[in-house]
Structures are given as structure tokens and as C-alpha cells.
C-alpha angles and dihedrals in degrees: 000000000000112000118200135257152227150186128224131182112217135199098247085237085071102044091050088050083045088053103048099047088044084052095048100034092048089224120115125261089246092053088044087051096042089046085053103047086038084059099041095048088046099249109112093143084084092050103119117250101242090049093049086049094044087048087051094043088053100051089042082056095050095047079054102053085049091049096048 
């Protein structure tokens, strides 16, 4: 299935931070971008399942930096 598509212009400032999480996180910036309107609009249940595990990996991985 297609799915559509759109173009957003971003301060440079964003697409750097966007970057930089897709990078760490190993997810694409399209499913980073998808996963953050799906939670700002209140409908994570779509979220797709390897975005909601990368952003759970990430923040695991952050609680252990600070433990250790």
C-alpha cells in the first residue's frame, strides 16, 4: 500500500535534533516523525512496533548511563 506523503520545512536546529535521535535510536526519520505526531495527536496505538521498541531502548539506555 502507498502511503502519502508530505513535505515540511524545518528550522535547521530540528532536523539536526531529528538526526541525531533517528541515528541513535536506528529508526528512520519518517518513523521518528510518524511516532511524534501519533503521540501528539493521542493516537499511539498506530505507532509502529519497531519505533515504540527503538524509543524504549533509547530511554533504557539513558536510566543506565545515569546509574552507572
Amino acid at each position: 500500500m502507498v502511503k502519502p506523503q508530505i513535505v515540511v520545512r524545518l528550522p535547521l536546529h530540528l532536523l539536526e535534533k531529528l538526526n541525531n535521535y533517528a541515528q541513535k535510536t536506528g529508526t528512520s526519520k519518517t518513523d521518528v516523525v510518524v511516532g511524534a505526531l501519533a503521540q501528539y495527536l493521542g493516537c499511539t496505538e498506530t505507532v509502529p512496533l519497531n519505533q515504540r521498541l527503538a524509543e524504549l531502548e533509547f530511554k533504557v539506555a539513558a536510566i543506565e548511563e545515569k546509574v552507572n
